[in-house]
ROFI-982664 format. One record per residue: residue in three letters; chain; x, y, z of N, C-alpha, C in turn. Coordinates in steps of 0.05 Angstrom, whole numbers. Layout:
! residues N
 type mol  neast nnorth    nup caeast canorth   caup  ceast cnorth    cup
  ala   A      X      Y      Z      X       Y      Z      X      Y      Z
...
! end
This chain:
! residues 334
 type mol  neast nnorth    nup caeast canorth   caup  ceast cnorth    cup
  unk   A   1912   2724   2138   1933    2730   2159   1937   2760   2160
  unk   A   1941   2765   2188   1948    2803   2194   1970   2813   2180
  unk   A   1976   2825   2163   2007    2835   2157   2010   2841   2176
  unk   A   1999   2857   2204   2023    2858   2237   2026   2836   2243
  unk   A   2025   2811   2234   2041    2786   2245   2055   2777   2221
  unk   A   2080   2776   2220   2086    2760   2194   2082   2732   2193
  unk   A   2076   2713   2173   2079    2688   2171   2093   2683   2184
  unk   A   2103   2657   2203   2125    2642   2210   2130   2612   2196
  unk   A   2110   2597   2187   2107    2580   2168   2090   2579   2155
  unk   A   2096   2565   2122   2073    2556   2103   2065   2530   2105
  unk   A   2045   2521   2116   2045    2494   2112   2025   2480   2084
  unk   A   2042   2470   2070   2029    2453   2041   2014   2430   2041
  unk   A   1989   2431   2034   1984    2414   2033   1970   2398   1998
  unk   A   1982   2377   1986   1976    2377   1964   1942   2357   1963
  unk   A   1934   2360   1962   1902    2351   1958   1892   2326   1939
  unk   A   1886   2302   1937   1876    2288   1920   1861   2266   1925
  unk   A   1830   2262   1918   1817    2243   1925   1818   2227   1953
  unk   A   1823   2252   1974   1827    2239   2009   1801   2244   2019
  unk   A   1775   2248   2017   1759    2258   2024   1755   2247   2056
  unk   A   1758   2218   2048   1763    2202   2080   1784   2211   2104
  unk   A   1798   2219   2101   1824    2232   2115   1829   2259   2116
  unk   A   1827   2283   2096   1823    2303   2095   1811   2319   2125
  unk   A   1796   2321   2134   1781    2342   2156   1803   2327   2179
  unk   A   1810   2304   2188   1830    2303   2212   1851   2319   2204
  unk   A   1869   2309   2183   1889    2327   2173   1887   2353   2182
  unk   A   1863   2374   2167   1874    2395   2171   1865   2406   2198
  unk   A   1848   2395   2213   1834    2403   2240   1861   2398   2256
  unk   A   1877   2375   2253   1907    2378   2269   1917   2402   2264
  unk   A   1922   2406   2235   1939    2432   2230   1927   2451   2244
  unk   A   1901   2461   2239   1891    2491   2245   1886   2486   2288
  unk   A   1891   2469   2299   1895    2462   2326   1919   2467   2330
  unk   A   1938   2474   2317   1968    2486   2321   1969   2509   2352
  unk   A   1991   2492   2363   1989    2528   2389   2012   2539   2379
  unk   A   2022   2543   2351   2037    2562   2332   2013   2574   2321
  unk   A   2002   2596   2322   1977    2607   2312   1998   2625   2282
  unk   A   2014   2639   2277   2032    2652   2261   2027   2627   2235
  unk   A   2009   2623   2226   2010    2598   2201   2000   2607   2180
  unk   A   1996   2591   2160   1981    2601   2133   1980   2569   2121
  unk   A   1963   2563   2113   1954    2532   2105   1957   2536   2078
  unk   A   1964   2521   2057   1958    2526   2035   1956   2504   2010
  unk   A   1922   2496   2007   1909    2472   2005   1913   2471   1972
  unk   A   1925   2460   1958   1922    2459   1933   1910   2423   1920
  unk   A   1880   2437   1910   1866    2409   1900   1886   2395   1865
  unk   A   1887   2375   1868   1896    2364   1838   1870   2358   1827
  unk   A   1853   2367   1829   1824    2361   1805   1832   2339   1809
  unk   A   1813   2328   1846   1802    2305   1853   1769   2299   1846
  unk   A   1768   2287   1840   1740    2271   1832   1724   2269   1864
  unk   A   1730   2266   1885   1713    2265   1901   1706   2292   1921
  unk   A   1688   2289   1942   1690    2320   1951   1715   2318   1967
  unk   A   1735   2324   1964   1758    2333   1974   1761   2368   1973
  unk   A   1752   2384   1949   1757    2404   1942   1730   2425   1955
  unk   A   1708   2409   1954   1685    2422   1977   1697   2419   2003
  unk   A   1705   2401   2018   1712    2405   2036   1737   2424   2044
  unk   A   1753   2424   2034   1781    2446   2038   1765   2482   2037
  unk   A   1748   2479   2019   1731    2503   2011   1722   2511   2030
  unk   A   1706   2487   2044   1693    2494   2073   1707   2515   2097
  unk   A   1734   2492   2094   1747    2506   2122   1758   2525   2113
  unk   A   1764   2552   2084   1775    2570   2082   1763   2584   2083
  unk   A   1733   2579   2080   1708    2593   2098   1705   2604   2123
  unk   A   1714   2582   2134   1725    2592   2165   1743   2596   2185
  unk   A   1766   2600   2171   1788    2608   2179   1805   2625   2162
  unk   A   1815   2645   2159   1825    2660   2140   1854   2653   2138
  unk   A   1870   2640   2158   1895    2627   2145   1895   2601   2131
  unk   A   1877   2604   2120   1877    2576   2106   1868   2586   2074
  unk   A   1885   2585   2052   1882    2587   2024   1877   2560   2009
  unk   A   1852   2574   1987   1851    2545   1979   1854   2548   1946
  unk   A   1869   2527   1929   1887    2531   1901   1870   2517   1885
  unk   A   1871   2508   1857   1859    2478   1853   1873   2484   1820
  unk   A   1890   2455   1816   1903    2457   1787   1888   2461   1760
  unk   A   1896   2467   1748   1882    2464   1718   1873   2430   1714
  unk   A   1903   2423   1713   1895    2400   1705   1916   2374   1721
  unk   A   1903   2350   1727   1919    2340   1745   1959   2327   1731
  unk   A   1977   2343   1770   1993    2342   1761   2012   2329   1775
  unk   A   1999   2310   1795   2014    2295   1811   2016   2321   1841
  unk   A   2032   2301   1861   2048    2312   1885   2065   2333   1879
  unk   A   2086   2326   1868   2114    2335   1860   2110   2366   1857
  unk   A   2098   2360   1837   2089    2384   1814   2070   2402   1838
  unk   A   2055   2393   1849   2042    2407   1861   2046   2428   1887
  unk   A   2074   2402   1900   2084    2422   1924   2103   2448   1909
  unk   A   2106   2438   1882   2129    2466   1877   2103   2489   1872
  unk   A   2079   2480   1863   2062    2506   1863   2063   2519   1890
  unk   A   2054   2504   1913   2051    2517   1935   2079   2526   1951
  unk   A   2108   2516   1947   2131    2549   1943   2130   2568   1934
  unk   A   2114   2566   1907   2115    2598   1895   2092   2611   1911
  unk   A   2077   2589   1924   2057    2618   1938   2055   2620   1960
  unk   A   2082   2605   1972   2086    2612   2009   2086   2642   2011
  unk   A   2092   2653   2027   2092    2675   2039   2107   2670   2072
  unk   A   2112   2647   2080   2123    2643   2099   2149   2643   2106
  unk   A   2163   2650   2138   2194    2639   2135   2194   2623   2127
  unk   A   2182   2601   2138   2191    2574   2133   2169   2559   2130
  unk   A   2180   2534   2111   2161    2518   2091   2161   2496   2107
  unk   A   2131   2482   2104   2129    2458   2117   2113   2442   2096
  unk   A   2115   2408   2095   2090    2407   2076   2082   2381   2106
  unk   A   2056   2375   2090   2033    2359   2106   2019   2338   2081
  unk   A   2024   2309   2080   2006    2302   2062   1985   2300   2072
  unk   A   1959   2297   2053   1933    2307   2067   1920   2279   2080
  unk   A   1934   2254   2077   1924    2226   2093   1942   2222   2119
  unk   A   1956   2248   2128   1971    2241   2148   1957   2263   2172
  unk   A   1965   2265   2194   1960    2286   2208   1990   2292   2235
  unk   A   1982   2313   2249   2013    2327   2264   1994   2325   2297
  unk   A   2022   2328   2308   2014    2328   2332   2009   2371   2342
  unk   A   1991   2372   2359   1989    2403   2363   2011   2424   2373
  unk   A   2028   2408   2377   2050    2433   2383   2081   2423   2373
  unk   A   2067   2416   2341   2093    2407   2327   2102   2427   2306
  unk   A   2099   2448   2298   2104    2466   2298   2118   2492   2320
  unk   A   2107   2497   2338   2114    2524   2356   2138   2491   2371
  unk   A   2138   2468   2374   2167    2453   2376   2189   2470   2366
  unk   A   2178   2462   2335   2209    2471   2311   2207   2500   2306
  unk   A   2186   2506   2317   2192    2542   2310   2214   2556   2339
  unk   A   2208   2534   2353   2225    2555   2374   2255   2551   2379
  unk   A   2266   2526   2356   2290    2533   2361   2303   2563   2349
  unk   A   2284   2569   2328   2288    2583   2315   2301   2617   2333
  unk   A   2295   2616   2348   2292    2639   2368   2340   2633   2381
  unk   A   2345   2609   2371   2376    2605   2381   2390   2622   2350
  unk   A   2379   2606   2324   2387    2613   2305   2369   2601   2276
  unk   A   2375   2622   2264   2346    2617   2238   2364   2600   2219
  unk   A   2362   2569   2233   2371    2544   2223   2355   2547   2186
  unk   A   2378   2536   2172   2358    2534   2142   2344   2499   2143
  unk   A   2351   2489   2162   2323    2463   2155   2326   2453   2193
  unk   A   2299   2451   2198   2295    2433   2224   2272   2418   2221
  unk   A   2286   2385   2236   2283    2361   2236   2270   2357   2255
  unk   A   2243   2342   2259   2227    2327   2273   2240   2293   2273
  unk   A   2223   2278   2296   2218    2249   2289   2190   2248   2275
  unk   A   2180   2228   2264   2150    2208   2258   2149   2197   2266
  unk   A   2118   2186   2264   2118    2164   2276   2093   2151   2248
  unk   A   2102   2121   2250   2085    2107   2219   2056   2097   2230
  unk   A   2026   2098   2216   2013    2090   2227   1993   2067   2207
  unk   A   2006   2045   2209   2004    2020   2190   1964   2018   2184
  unk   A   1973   2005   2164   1927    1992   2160   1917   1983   2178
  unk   A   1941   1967   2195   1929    1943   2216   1922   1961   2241
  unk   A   1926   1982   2245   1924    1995   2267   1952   1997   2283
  unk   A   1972   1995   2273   1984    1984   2294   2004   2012   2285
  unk   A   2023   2026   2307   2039    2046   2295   2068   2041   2308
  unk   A   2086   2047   2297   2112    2040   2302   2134   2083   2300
  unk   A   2137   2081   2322   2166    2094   2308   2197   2088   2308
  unk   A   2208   2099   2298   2239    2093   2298   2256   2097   2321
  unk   A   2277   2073   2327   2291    2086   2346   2309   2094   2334
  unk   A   2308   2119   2344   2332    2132   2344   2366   2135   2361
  unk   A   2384   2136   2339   2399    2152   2362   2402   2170   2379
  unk   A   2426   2183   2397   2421    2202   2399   2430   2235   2390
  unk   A   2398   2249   2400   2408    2279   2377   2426   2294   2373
  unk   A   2458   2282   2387   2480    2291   2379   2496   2276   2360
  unk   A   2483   2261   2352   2493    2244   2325   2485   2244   2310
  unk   A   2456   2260   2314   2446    2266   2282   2458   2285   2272
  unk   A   2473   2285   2248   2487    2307   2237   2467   2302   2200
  unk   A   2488   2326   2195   2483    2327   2156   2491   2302   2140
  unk   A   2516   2284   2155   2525    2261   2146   2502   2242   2151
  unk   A   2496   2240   2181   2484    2226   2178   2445   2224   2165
  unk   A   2447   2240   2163   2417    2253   2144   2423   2235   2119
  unk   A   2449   2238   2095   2454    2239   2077   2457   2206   2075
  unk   A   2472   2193   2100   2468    2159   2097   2450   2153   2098
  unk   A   2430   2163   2118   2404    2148   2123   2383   2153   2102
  unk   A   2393   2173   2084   2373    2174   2068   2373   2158   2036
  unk   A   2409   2148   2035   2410    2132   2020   2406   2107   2028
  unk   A   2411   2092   2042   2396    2072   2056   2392   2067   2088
  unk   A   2379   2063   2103   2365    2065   2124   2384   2051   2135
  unk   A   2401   2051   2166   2403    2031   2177   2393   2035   2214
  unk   A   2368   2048   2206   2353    2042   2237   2329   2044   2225
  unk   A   2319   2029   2243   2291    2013   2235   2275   2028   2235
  unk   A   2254   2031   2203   2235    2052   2206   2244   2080   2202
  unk   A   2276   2090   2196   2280    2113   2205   2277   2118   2174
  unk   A   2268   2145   2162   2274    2157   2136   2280   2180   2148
  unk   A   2299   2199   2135   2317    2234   2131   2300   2243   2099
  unk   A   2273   2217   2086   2277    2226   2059   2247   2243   2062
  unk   A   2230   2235   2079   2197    2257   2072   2206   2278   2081
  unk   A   2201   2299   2069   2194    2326   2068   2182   2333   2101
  unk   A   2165   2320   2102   2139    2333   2120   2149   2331   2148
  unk   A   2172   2321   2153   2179    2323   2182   2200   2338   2186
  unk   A   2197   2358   2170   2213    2383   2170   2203   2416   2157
  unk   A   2215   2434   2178   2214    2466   2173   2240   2463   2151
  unk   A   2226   2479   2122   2251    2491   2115   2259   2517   2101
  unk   A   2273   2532   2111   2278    2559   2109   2270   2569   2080
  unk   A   2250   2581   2074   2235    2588   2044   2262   2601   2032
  unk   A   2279   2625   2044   2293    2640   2032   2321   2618   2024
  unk   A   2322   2592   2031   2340    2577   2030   2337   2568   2004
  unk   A   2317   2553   1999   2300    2535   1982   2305   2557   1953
  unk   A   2297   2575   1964   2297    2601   1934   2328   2605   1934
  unk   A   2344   2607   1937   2376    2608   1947   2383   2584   1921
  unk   A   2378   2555   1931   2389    2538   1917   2363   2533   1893
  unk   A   2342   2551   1882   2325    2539   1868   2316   2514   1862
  unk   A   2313   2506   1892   2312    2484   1886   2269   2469   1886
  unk   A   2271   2441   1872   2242    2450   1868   2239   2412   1870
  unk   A   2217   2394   1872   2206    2371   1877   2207   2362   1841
  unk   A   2217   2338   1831   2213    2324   1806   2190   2312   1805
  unk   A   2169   2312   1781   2150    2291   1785   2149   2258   1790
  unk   A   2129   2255   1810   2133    2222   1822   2134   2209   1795
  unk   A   2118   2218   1767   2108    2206   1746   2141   2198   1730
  unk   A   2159   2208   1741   2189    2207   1732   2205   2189   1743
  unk   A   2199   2196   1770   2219    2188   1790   2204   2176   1816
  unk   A   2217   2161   1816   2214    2138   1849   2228   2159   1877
  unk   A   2207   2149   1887   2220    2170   1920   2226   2197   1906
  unk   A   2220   2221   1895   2226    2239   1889   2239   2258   1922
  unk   A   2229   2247   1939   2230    2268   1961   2259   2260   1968
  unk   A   2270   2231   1965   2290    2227   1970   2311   2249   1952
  unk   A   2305   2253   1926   2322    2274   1908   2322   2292   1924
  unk   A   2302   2304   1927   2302    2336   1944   2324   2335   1964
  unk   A   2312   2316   1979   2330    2329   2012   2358   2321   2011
  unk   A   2364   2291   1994   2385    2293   1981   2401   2315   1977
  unk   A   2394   2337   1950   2401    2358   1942   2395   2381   1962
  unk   A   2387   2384   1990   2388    2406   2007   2412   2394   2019
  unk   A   2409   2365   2030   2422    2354   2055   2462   2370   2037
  unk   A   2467   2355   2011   2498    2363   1998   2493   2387   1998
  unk   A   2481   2417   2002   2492    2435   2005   2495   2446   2028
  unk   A   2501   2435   2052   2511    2447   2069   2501   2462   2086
  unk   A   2469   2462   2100   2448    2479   2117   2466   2481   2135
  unk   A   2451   2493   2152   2454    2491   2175   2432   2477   2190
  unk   A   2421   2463   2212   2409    2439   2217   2405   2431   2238
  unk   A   2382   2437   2258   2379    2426   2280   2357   2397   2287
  unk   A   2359   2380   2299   2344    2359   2303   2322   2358   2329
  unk   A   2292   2361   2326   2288    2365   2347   2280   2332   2355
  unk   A   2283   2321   2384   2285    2301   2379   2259   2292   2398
  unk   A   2230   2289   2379   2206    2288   2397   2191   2282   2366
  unk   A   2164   2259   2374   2147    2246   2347   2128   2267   2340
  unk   A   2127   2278   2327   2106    2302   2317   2096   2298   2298
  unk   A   2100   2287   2278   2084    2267   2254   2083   2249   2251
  unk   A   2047   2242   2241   2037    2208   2235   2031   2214   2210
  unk   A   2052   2187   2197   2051    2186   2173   2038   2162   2162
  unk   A   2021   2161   2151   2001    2141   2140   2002   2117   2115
  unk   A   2007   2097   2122   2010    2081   2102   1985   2062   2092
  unk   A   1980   2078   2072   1951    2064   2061   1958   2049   2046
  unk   A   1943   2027   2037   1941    2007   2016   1942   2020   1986
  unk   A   1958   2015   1962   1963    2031   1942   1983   2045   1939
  unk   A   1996   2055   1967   2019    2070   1968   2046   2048   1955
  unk   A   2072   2063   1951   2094    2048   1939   2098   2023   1967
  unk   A   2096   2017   1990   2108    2006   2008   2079   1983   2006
  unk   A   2063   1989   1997   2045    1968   1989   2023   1963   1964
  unk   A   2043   1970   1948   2029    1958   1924   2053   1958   1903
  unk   A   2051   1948   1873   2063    1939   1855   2060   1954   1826
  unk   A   2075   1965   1809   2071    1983   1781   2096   1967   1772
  unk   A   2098   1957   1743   2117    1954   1718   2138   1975   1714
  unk   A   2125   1995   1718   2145    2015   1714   2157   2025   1736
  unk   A   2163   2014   1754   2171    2025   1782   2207   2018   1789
  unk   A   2218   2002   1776   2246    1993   1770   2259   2010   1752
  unk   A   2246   2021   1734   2254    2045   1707   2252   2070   1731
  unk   A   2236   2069   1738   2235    2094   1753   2254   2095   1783
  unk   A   2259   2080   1792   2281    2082   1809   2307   2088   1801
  unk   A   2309   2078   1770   2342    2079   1771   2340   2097   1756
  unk   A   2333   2110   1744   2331    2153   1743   2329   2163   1762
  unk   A   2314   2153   1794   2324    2171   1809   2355   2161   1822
  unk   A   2356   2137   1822   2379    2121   1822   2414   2154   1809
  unk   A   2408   2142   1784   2427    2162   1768   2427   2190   1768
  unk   A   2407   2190   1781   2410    2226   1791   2427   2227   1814
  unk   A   2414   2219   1831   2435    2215   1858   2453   2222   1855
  unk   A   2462   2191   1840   2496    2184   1837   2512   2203   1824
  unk   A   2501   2225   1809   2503    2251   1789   2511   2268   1818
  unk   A   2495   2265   1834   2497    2294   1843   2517   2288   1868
  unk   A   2518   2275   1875   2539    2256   1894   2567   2264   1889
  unk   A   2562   2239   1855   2600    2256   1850   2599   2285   1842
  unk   A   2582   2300   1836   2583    2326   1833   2600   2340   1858
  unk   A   2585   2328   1879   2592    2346   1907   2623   2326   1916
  unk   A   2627   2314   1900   2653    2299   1913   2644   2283   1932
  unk   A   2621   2275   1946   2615    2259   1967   2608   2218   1954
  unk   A   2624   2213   1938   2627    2184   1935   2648   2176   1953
  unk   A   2634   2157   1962   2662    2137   1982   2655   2118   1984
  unk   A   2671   2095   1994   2663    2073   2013   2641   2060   2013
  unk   A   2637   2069   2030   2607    2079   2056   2581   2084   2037
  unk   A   2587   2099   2025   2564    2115   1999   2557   2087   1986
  unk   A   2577   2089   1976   2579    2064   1946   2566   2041   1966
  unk   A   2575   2030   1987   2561    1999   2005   2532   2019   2013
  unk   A   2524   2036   2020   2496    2046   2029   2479   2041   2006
  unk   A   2494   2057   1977   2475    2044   1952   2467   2015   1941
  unk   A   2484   2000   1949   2482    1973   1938   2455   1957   1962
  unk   A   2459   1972   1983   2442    1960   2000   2414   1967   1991
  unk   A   2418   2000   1991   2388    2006   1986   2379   1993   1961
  unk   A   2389   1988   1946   2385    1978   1916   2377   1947   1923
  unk   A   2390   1932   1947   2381    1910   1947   2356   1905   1959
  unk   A   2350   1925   1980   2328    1921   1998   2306   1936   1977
  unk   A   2310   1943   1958   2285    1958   1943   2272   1927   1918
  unk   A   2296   1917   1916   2291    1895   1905   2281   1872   1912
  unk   A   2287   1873   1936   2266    1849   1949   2239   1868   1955
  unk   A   2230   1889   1963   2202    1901   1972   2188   1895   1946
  unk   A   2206   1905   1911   2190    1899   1898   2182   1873   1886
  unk   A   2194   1850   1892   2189    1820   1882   2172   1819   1906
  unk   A   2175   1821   1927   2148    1822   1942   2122   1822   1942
  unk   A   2120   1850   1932   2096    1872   1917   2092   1860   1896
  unk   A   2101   1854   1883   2094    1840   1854   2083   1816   1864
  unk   A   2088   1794   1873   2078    1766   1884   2056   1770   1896
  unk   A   2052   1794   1917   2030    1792   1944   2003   1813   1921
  unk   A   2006   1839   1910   1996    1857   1900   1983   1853   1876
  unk   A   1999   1836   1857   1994    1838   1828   1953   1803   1835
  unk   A   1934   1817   1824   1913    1795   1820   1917   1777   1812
  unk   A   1933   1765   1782   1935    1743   1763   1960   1727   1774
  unk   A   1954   1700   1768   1981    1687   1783   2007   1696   1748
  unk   A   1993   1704   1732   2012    1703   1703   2022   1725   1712
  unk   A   2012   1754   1716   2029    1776   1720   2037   1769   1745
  unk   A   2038   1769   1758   2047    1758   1791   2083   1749   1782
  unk   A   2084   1726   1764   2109    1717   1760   2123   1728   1732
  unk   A   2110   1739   1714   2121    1757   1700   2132   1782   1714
  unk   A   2121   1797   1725   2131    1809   1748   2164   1810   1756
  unk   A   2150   1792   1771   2173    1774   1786   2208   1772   1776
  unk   A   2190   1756   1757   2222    1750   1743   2228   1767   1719
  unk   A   2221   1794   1717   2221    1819   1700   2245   1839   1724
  unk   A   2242   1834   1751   2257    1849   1770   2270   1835   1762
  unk   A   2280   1810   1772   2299    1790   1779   2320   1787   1761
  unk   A   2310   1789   1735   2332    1786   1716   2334   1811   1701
  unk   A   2325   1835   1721   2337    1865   1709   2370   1867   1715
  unk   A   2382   1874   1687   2416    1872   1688   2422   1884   1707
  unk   A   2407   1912   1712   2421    1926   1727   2421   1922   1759
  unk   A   2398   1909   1764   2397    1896   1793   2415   1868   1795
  unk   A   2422   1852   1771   2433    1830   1783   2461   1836   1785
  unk   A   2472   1856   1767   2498    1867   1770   2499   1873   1801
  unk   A   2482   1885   1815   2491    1903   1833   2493   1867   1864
  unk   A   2474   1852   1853   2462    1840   1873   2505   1825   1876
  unk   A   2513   1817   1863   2535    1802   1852   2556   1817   1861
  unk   A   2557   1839   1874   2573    1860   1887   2565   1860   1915
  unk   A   2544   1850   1924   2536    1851   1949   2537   1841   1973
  unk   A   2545   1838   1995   2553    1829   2014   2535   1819   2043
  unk   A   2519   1802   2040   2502    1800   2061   2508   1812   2094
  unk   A   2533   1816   2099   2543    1822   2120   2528   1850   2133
  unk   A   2518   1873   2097   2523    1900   2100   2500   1906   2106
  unk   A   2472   1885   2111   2453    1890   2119   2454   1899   2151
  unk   A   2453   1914   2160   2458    1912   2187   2442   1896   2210
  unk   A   2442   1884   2235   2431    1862   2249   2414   1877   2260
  unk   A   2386   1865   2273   2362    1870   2280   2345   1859   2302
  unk   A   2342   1867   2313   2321    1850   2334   2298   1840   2326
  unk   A   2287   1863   2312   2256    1858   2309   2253   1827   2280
  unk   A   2230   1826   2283   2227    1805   2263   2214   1804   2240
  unk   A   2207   1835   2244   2209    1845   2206   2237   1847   2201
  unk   A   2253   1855   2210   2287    1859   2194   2294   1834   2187
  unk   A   2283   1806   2208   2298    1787   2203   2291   1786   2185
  unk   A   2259   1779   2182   2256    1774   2149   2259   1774   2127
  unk   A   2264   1808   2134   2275    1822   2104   2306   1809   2098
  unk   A   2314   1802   2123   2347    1796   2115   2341   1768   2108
  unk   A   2335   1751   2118   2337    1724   2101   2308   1715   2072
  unk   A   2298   1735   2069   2284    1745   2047   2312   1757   2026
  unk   A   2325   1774   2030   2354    1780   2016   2380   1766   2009
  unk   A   2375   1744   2030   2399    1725   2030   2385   1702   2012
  unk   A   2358   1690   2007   2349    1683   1990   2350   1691   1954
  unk   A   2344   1716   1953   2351    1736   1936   2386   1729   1924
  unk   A   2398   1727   1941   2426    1737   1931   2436   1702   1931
  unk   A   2426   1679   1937   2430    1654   1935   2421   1654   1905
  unk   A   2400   1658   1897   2384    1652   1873   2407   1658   1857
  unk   A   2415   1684   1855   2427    1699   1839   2454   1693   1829
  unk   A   2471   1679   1855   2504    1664   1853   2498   1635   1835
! end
């Protein structure tokens, strides 16, 4: 990149065994009509050519840097390498199985030109195995506020919507260094990204919403929304108790909070008896599984507090499901 142009964004991308998906990814990015970019490809010592290829394109394009770990260290770990080597106003990340639409960037860069917002918000849009892609409806972009970032990211109540990935958002580098703030390893914590924006959303940005689909976000087979790990219940309720740490920290427990957690906690509990039943090969782990969630104290405590009401109503007929999939759940349990 020219030092007579300064960066305007970094965009991250963390690298691992995508070799299949990789070249769309970044051919979207480097198709940007925000030309002011700097790509910055960091490999996790993937086993496949993923890291020849990224090599390729820094060959031929000079805003594109390419990193590669010592030794593998997950996502988490990896996007905080590539903050310490932005150079940009503002940080963007990109997982490398997803790809952007071409003028989703110079979108969120131009509010920038009203006021140098410390985080701006895109929509996504999801693009399932089956082919099939869905986005969220939204409200509208005068109701998206910081509150409502901070509900929806503790539990969802529009369909499809998450406030919790990273990647459908600019966020102000000098901000980020402000609150030192940095990504926990996934190897720790469930939804880590939910911690993050969590911990941006309680301090108070400033925050514009642009309200147009600029990212396809990819749900492959293996990912948490379709597949099953033992340790994935331990690992939620650490990120669980962080939250709730930093919540009452900021004085933001209420109501509202406390019924949003019980929900999300319930709807995470049915995805994973799910995942366990549909995912796990053996019919023995399948129901060990199973009934390893089911009679976790800390989920049946919460299920016994819960109110079927607080699911909110749905048209579509995945929600129904999930809701009388939950009302099943919470019958078992009385």
């Amino acid at each position: 990149m020219n030092n007579l142009f300064p960066v305007k964004i970094s965009v991250i991308i963390p690298v691992f065994n995508v070799e299949c998906f990789l070249e769309r990814c970044i051919d979207s990015i480097l198709a940007q009509t925000l030309n002011d970019i700097e790509i910055i490809c960091i490999d996790d010592c993937s086993t496949d050519n993923s890291f020849e290829i990224i090599s390729k394109y820094a060959g031929q394009d000079s805003r594109l840097r390419v990193y590669q770990n010592k030794k593998n260290i997950g996502q988490g770990l990896t996007r905080n390498r590539g903050i310490d080597l932005a150079n940009g106003e503002y940080i963007a990340f990109v997982d490398s199985d997803d790809w952007i639409e071409s003028d989703m960037y110079e979108s969120m860069y131009a509010v920038t030109y009203l006021k140098k917002y410390d985080l701006i918000c895109c929509n996504l849009i999801y693009d399932f195995p089956n082919g099939i892609s869905e986005a969220p409806i939204m409200p509208e972009s005068k109701l998206i506020d910081l509150d409502f970032l901070i509900n929806e990211s503790i539990a969802p109540s529009i369909k499809l919507f998450s406030s919790n990935s990273p990647c459908d958002k600019l966020y102000k580098r000098e901000y980020l260094q402000k609150l030192e703030l940095k990504f926990e390893s996934e190897r720790i914590f469930l939804y880590e990204d939910k911690l993050f924006n969590l911990t941006l959303f309680s301090s108070n940005p400033s925050f514009f919403f642009v309200p147009k689909v600029l990212y396809h976000y990819s749900i492959r087979h293996g990912s948490t929304m379709t597949s099953y790990k033992a340790d994935l219940v331990s690992k939620y309720f650490i990120m669980y108790d962080k939250i709730m740490m930093l919540l009452f920290d900021k004085n933001m427990i209420n109501n509202e909070v406390q019924k949003r957690f019980r929900r999300g906690l319930f709807e995470i509990t049915f995805t994973f008896c799910l995942n366990a039943l549909v995912y796990n090969k053996s019919w023995k782990g399948k129901f060990l599984d199973f009934f390893a969630i089911i009679y976790n104290v800390r989920i049946t405590s919460n299920v016994k507090k819960f109110n079927i009401k607080d699911i909110p109503s749905s048209s579509s007929k995945t929600n129904k499901l999930v809701k009388i999939g939950c009302f099943l759940i919470l019958k078992y349990f009385r």
